[in-house]
C-alpha positions, 0 to 999 in steps of 0.5 A: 556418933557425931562422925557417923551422922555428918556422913550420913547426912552428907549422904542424904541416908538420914530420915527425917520426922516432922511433928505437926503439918500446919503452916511451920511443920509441912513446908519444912517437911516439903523442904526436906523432902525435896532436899533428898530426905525421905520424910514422915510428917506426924500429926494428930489430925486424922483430916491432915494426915489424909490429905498429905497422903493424897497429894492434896495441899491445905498451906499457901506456902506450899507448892500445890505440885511439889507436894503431889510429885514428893508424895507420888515418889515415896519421899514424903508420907503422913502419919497419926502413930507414933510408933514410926518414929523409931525409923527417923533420924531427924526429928523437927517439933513444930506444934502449936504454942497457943496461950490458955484462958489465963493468957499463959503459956499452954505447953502441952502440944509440945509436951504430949508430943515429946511423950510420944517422941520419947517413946520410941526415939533411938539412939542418935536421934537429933530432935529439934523443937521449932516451935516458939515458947519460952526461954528454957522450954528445951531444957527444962522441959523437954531435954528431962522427958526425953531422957526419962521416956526413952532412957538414953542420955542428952548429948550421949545417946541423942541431940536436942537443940532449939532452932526458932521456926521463921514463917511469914505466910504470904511473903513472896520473897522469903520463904522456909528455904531462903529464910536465914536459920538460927540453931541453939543446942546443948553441947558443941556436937549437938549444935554442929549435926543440927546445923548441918542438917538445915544446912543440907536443906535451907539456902538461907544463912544458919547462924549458930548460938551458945545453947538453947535459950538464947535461940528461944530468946531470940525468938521472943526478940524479934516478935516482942520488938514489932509488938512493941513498935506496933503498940507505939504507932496505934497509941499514936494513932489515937494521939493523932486522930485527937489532934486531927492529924494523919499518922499515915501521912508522918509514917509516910514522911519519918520513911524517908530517913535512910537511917535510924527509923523503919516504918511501922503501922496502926491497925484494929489489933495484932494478929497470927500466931506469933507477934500477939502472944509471944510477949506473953510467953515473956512475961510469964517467965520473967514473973520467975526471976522478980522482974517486971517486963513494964514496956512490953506489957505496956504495948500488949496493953495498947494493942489489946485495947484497939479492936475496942478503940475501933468499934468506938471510932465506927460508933462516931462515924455512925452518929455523924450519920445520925445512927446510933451502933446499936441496929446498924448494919455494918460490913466487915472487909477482911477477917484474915490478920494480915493482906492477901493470905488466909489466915486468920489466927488471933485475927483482930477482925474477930474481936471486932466483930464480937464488939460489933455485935455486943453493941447490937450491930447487925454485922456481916463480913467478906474475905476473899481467901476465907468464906467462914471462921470458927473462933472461941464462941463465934461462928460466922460465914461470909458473904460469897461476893460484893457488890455495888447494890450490896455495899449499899445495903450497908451504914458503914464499912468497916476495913480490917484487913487491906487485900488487894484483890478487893474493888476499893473504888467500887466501895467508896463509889456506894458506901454511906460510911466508910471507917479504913483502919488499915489504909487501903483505900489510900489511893483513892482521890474522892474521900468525903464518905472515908475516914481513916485509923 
């Protein structure tokens, strides 16, 4: 069987399924389509499915043409049934992995989605789970619902294995196609067909590992080790605003070692999919073993209190100005969580505002790339641009997310306050009415 596959492959004759067209799922199967595999993208929103089929493009790390072209040639389609998975070779599990109202792990995206596979999942099948979750979610989780729902047998009838999606929205150098691979299966054949799967698509290295949950560990590593150097650099933000020194300033200085230190910085909070959460993911299971995971829960303590810690630092800009929170209007610059994207999952900007308005501010927002967001109970749209008579309006403005694209000279020429906590304005000379995180 394992022959039979790698000359299909070799052959592009292996078609390929993508479950869940979100930010991970349909750049890899735009890439795999371009790569010569005829692709069936699967999700449960109809909303989706539509507009894959039309050609029409919703990911910024997607080109807008690449899809129509895949699309118009009959390489890439889109569908909510799962029935058509019987006609795929390739299967790739890429839904989300969100925590529940307890801050544990709700796995049933990947579950439900396994059930579906497995339903009508044949004989030689590869399936991969990309989505980030705990150490052992392949094999507990999914290898025993695969082999019950289809009745075929894990490294005999099908492959399963466990490659860490690798997505850095608005990254202009390393995309899906050019990001090093990391593939973690059960047994030598799995792990040699998988790899050579991505091999056949991605540009990037595919570096290999023993089984599963060192590729799942792997993941919780590399988004726990930025949680954590975050968390340092905001407690000490808050160190340093007590000492009236700038952080900035000594990150700006520590980067000059060439050796040794990589820079890291404070913000409102963490935000994406990935860097607030998966710590939780960790956590959790280690609570299985007996252990306590003390440094990590320490910095996801840190960062979680720091849309808090904001609002508190633009409540004493505000009594400067001889104005108390409490019915001052106040402007929110960016929602999205990080610089020139539109993405604004576990954004800290909507803690912020959530404060904000508890504290009885009247508060509106823009964002250049999101005109509203829906987050739990909050529903806000933005403002459709800024201006000079608009920032005026205003007691503070408050910088949550630096874009670029945003007239910062404009800003700090007719705001009355000014609290930066992303330090995007640090090019500006005339800083009496700025005060940074």
């Amino acid at each position: 069987m394992k022959v039979d596959i790698l000359s299909k492959i070799k052959h592009k004759e292996i078609s390929v399924g993508v479950v869940g067209l979100g930010y991970v799922g349909l750049p890899l199967a735009v890439e795999k389509a371009k790569a010569g595999f005829k692709t069936i993208g699967f999700d449960i929103q109809d909303e989706k499915v539509s507009l894959v089929n039309k050609g029409h493009n919703y990911i910024g790390d997607v080109v807008d043409s690449d899809l129509q072209k895949l699309v118009n040639d009959g390489m890439l389609s889109a569908t909510t049934d799962f029935s058509f998975v019987k006609d795929v070779d390739f299967i790739a599990i890429c839904v989300p992995t969100p925590l529940d109202e307890h801050q544990q792990p709700d796995i049933s995206y990947v579950k439900n989605s396994t059930i579906e596979i497995a339903k009508y999942m044949t004989k030689g099948t590869m399936v991969v789970l990309e989505s980030t979750t705990y150490p052992g979610t392949t094999e507990e989780l999914i290898k025993p619902l695969l082999e019950e729902g289809s009745g075929l047998k894990c490294g005999e009838d099908f492959y399963l294995g466990f490659s860490p999606e690798r997505v850095d929205p608005g990254n202009k150098q390393f995309k899906t196609k050019n990001t090093p691979k990391v593939v973690g299966a059960i047994g030598k054949d799995a792990t040699e067909v998988i790899s050579a799967m991505y091999r056949a698509v991605l540009e990037g290295e595919v570096h290999e590992v023993s089984s599963p949950a060192v590729a799942e560990m792997e993941k919780i590593l590399e988004n726990t080790y930025r949680n954590i150097n975050i968390g340092l650099v905001n407690e000490l933000a808050i160190l340093c605003d007590k000492m009236n020194i700038s952080l900035w300033e000594v990150i700006d200085a520590a980067k000059t070692k060439p050796y040794g230190f990589q820079a890291f910085y404070p913000g409102p909070g963490l935000g994406g999919h990935c860097i607030p959460l998966d710590p939780y993911y960790l956590s959790w299971k280690a609570r299985e073993y007996g252990f306590h995971t003390s440094m990590i829960e320490s910095s996801m303590m840190i960062n979680d209190k720091m849309p808090e810690y904001c609002v508190e630092r633009a409540s004493k800009i505000l009594n400067v100005h001889k104005k108390a929170l409490n019915g001052s209007k106040v402007l929110v610059l960016g929602v999205a969580y990080k610089q020139d994207i539109d993405d604004y999952r576990e954004s800290p900007a909507i803690p912020v505002i959530s404060i904000l308005k508890q504290n009885g501010a009247e508060v509106d927002f823009y964002d250049p790339y999101i005109k509203a967001f829906k987050d739990n109970d909050i529903t806000m749209s933005g403002l459709d641009n800024i201006d000079a008579e608009k920032i005026k309006y205003y007691d503070l403005v408050m910088i949550t997310c630096g874009h670029t694209n945003i007239d910062y000279n404009m800003i700090q020429k007719n705001a009355r306050a000014i609290f930066d906590t992303k330090n995007a304005m640090q090019h500006i000379e005339d800083r009496d009415n700025i005060e940074v995180l």
